[in-house]
N, C-alpha and C positions, 0 to 999 in steps of 0.2 A: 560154265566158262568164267573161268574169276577174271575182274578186271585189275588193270595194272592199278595199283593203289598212289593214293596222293600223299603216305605216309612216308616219312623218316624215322630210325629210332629216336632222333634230337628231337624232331617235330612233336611224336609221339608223348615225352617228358616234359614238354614243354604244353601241350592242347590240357593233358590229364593234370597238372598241376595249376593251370589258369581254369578249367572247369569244375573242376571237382578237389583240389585243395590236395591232391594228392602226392608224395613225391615216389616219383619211378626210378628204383635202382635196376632194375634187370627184365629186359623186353627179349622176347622167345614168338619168334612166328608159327602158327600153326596152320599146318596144310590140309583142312578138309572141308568141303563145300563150295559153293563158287561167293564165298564171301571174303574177303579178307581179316582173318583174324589174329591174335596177337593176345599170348600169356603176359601177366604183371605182376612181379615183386614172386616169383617163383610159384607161380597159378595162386593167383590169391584174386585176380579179376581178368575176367576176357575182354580187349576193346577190338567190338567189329565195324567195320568200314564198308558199309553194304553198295552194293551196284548201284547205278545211278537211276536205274530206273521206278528204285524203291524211295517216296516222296517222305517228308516229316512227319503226314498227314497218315502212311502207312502204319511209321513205327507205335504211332501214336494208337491205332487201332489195336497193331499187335499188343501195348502193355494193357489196353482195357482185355483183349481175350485173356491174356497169361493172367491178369488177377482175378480175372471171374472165373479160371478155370484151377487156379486154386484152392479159391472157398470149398472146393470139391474135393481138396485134395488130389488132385492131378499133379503132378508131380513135369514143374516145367522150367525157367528159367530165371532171375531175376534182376533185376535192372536196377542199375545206382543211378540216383536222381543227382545231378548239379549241381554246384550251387545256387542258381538260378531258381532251383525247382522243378528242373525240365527233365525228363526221360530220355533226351538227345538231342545233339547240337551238325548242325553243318559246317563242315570243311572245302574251301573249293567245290561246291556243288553235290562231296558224297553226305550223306544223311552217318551218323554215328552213335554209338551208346557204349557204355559200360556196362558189365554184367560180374554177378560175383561168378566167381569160378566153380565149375560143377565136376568133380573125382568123377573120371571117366576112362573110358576105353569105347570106341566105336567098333562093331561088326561090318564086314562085306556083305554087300548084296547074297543074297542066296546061298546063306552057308547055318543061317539056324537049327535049331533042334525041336521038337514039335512040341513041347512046350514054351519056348520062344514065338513058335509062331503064333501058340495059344494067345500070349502075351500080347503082341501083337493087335489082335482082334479084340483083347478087353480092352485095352485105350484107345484103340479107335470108338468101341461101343461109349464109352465112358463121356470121351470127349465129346461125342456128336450129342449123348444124352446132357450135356452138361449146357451146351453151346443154345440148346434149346431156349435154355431160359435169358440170352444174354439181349439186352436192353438194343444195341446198338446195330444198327442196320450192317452187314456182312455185304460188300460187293458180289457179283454175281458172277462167278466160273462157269459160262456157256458151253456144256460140253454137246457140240451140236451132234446131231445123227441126222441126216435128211440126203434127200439127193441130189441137193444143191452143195452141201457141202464134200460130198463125194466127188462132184465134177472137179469143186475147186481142189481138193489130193489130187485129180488126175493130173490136172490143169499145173500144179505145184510141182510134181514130179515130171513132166513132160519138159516143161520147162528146166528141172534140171540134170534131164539125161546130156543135154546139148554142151553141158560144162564140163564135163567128166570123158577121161580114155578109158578108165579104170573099167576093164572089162565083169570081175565079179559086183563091182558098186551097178554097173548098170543092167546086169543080170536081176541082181536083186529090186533095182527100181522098177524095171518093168516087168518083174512078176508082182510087185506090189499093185501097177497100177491094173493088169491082169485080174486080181484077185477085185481091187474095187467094182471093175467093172462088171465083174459076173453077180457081185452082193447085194449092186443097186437096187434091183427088181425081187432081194428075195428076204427083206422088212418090214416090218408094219411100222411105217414109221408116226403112226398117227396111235398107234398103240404107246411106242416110246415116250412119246409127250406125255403119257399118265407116269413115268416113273419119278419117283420124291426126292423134292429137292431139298436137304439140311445142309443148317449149319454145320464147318468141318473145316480139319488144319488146311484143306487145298492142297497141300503135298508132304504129304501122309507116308512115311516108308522108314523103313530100317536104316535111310542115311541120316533120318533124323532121331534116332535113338543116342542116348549115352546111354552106355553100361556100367553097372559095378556089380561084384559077384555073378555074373553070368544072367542079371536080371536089369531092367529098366528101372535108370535110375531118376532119368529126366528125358520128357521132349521137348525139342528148341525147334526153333526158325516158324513160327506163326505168323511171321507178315503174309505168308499169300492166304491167311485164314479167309473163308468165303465161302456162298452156300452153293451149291453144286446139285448134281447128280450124284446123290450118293454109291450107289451101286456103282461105278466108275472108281472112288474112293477105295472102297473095300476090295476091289480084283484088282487095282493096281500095286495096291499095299502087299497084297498076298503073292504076290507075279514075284517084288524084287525082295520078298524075304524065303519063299519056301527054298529050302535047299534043292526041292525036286525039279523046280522049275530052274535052275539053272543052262540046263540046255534046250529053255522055249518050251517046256512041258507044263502044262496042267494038270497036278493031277486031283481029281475028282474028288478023290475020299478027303482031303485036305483041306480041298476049298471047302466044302462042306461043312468040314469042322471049323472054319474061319469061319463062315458066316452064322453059323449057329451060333458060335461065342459072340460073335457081335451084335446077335439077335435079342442077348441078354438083356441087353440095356436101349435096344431102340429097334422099335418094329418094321420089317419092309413090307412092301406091298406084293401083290402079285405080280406087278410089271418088274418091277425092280429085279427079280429072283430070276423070270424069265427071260429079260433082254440085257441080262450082265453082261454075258460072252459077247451079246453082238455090239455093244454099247462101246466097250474093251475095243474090238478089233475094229471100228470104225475109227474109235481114236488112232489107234496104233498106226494106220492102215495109213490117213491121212495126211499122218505126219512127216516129215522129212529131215526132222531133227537127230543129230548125228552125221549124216551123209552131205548135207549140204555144208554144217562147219569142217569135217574133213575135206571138202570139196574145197574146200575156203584157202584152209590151211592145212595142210597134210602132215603137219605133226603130231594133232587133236587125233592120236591113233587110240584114247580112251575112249572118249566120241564114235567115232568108227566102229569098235568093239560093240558100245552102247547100240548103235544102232543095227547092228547083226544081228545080237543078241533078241533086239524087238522084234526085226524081221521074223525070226525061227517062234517068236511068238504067233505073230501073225498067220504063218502057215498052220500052225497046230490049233489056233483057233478057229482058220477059215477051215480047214477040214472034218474039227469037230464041235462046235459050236452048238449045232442043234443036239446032237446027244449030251452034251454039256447042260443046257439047256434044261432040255428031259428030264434027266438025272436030280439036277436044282431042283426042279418043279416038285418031283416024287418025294424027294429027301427033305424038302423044306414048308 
């Protein structure tokens, strides 16, 4: 959800000429992310205006990952420094930066080609192999599974059946919490605690791709970089790019070939291969994002969509999960 921005064009020509020496003839909004962004001097630099809940202290992290993942030849973003010497400056409270501008074209969720999605799964392997070596302590993405946290999904969605008339929104919440309930009793969640946690971009997917020629030409947005459950990473990545999964499908052969490619360059465990699916549909399961911002405001009909589209996830994983599973186990 982008926030409303504290920018002017005037504003704008006037921040980037007292920071960075620059003068702005021609400022162009660009609509993609929940960032506020903005072309300069006819795409010759990007300045984004990030939410406010992303600190100095953030951005700051993101340009040490973008240069060490560099050195690697990762192929990512790059940031014009100040004349201060700084990486970013605050406005009214948003944090900001400049970036040169990257020839691009973005793809839709779930519309790749299977060598795309090949793609896909080298820079994730790349990057997590890369991240390995990186000096600097990465916050920690609790991706929890337990059944503590399952009470709090019911507890989350109980609570917002109470806000909603919408008869399909509350169809679908209480099969969601349906589905939690029956799950609780059938994990090992003490098994789950062995799965590996790396370093990793945090939110990994095809909305953070730019294109040229039909191939990756850069990844951006590394503020939420942080180390995780990786297995979590790698089936979320492959959820919003297989073209197959489009209508909530998995399909097997696919994933498969995702995680073997990302196998190349970074080893998973036995737990990791085993408890993907259910690791996935815990999340999924838990969440109520989508449904509660429509719930909010009923014009977020993208949101809405977004979280249909998770739900028909969640069914197809609550139904096939252990043969999912299986399948991983044998094939990996």
């Amino acid at each position: 959800m982008i926030e409303e921005s504290v920018l002017t064009n005037e504003l704008i020509a006037d921040i980037i000429k007292k920071q960075y020496n620059i003068d702005v003839i021609k400022i162009e909004k660009i609509n993609k992310g929940s960032a506020n962004l903005y072309s300069l001097n006819n795409n010759t630099y990007v300045l984004k205006e990030f939410q406010t809940k992303y600190s100095e202290e953030d951005i700051k992290r993101e340009v040490l990952v973008i240069n060490h993942l560099k050195k690697d030849n990762i192929p990512t973003s790059e940031y014009i420094k100040t004349i201060d010497n700084n990486y970013c400056f605050k406005y009214n409270g948003k944090v900001i930066i400049l970036q040169k501008f990257i020839e691009r074209y973005t793809m839709m969720p779930n519309t790749a080609d299977y060598n795309q999605l090949l793609e896909s799964a080298t820079y994730l392997g790349k990057i997590v192999a890369s991240l390995k070596t990186l000096k600097t302590d990465l916050p920690l993405k609790d991706i929890t599974c337990s059944k503590e946290e399952i009470d709090k999904g019911i507890l989350k969605h109980k609570n917002l059946l109470n806000k909603t008339n919408n008869e399909n929104i509350k169809n679908d919440i209480l099969e969601k919490i349906k589905m939690l309930e029956e799950l609780k009793n059938k994990i090992n969640y003490n098994d789950i605690k062995n799965m590996s946690i790396m370093n990793t971009h945090g939110d990994y997917s095809v909305m953070q791709f730019i294109y040229k020629d039909n191939k990756i030409n850069a990844i951006i947005d590394f503020v939420s970089a942080c180390k995780t459950k990786i297995s979590w990473e790698i089936i979320r990545s492959y959820s919003y790019i297989d073209s197959k999964s489009k209508e909530g499908i998995i399909d097997i052969n696919n994933l498969i070939s995702y995680i073997k490619e990302f196998s190349k360059y970074v080893k998973l465990n036995k737990y990791d291969i085993k408890y993907m699916p259910y690791l996935y549909l815990v999340k999924l399961l838990t969440s109520t994002y989508g449904y509660k911002e429509y719930i909010n405001d009923n014009t977020k009909i993208d949101l809405l969509e977004f979280a249909i589209f998770r739900t028909k996830l969640c069914r197809y994983l609550f139904d096939n999960a252990s043969d999912i599973s299986i399948k991983l186990m044998e094939a990996l």
